[in-house]
N, C-alpha and C positions, 0 to 999 in steps of 0.2 A: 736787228739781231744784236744780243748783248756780247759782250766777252765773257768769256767765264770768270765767274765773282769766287771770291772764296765757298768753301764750302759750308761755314759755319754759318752763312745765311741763310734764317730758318723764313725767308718770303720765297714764294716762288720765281721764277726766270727762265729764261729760255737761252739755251748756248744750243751751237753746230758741234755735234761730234762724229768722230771719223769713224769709220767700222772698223770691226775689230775680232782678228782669230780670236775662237774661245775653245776652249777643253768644255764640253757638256754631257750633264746627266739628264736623262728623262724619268720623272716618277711620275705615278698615280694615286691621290690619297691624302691623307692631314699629313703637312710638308714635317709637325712633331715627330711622326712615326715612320714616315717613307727616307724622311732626310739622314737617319740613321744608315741606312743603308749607303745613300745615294754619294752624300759627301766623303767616305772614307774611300769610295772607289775615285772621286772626281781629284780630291788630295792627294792621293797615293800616287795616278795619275802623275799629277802635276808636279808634286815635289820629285817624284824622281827624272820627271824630263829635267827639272832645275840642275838637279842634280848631274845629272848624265854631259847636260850642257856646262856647267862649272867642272868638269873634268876637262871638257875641250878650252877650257880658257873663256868662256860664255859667260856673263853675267846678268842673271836673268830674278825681276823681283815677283814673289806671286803675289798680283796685285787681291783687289776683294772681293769677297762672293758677289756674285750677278743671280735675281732668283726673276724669270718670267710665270707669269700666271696669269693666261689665256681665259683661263673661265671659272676665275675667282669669285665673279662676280656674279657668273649665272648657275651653279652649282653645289649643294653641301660640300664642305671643307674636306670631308673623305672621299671625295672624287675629284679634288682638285687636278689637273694640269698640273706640272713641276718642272721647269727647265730651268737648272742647276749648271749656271758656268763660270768658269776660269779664265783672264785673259791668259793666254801664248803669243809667245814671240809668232810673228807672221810668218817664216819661212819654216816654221812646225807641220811636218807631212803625217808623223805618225804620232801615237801615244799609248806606252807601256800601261798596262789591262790589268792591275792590283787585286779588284777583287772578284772572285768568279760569279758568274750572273749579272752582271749590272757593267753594261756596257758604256767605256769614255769614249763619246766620239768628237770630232773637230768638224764645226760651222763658224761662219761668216755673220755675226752681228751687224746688220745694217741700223747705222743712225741717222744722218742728216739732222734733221732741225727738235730739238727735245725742248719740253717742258719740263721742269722738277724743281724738288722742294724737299728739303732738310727736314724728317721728321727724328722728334728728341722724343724718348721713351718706349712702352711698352708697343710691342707690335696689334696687340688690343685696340689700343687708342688711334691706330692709323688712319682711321674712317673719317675723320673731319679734317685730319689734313688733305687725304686722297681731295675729300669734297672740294678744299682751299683750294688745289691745284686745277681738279676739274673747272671751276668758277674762274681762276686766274685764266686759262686756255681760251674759253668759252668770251671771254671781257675782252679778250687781246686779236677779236676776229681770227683763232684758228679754232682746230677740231683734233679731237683724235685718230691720230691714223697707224695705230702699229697696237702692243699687249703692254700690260702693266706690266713694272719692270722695276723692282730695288736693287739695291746695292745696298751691301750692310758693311757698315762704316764701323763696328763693331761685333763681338759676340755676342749669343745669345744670351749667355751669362750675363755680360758687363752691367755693372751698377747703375748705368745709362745707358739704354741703347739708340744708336742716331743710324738711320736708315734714310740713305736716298731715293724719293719714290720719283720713277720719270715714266714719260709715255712719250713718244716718237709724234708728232704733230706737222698740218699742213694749214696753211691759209685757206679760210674757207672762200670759195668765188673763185 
């Protein structure tokens, strides 16, 4: 098992990471269309726990979107899966409810042993990196054991966009 490398490394590798409270949204549908909704309730959310906590003397940074997609892979895009989350400080019991209809609630990300890989560009072009990583996993005698799972290292905007794609992995045997 490696250490964690920087993140600017566009090969894949394998780090341990710890779990992690998350603030999440659940959608249904093209994450273009659904995520409108989902992130202003999951932001809202979160910024104002930040906030609530920097009133008590807290300093709290909100780190970067986490998007899971369970059945990316085996269903049209308008039926995707969407699990939309936020880290939270650990000892976060509740979370103030911003937009009405669209429920933030608080889960337990489990990691342990990850695969991933620095993908630079459009979310388009993801599919031969995904591939890279799949073929990296598959080379290294393990397998996938958990959902696809990025992290966006940027906006959807940005002139660049660099996205973390990982998938939770075990030793095959």
């Amino acid at each position: 098992m490696q250490k964690q490398r920087a993140i600017s490394k566009q090969e894949p590798h394998i780090i341990e990471m710890p779990s992690q409270k998350m603030a999440v949204v659940l959608t249904t549908g093209d994450p273009n269309v659904v995520g409108a909704q989902a992130l202003p309730a999951l932001y809202g959310a979160v910024y104002t726990l930040k906030f609530d906590l920097k009133k008590k003397g807290i300093d709290f940074k909100v780190g970067a979107l986490r998007g899971r997609w369970p059945d990316a892979h085996l269903v049209p895009k308008d039926q995707w899966l969407g699990i939309w989350g936020l880290p939270i400080p650990e000892d976060t019991t509740s979370l103030p409810q911003k937009v009405p209809g669209t429920e933030v609630k608080i889960e337990v990300w489990e990691y342990g042993a990850v695969a991933q890989i620095l993908h630079v560009g459009p979310f388009s072009t993801e599919p031969s990196t995904v591939q890279r990583l799949h073929d990296f996993i598959a080379e290294n005698g393990y397998e996938i054991a958990g959902v696809h799972e990025e992290e966006y290292l940027t906006k959807p905007t940005a002139k660049v966009q660099k996205t973390l794609i990982r998938y939770p992995i075990k030793k095959i045997g």
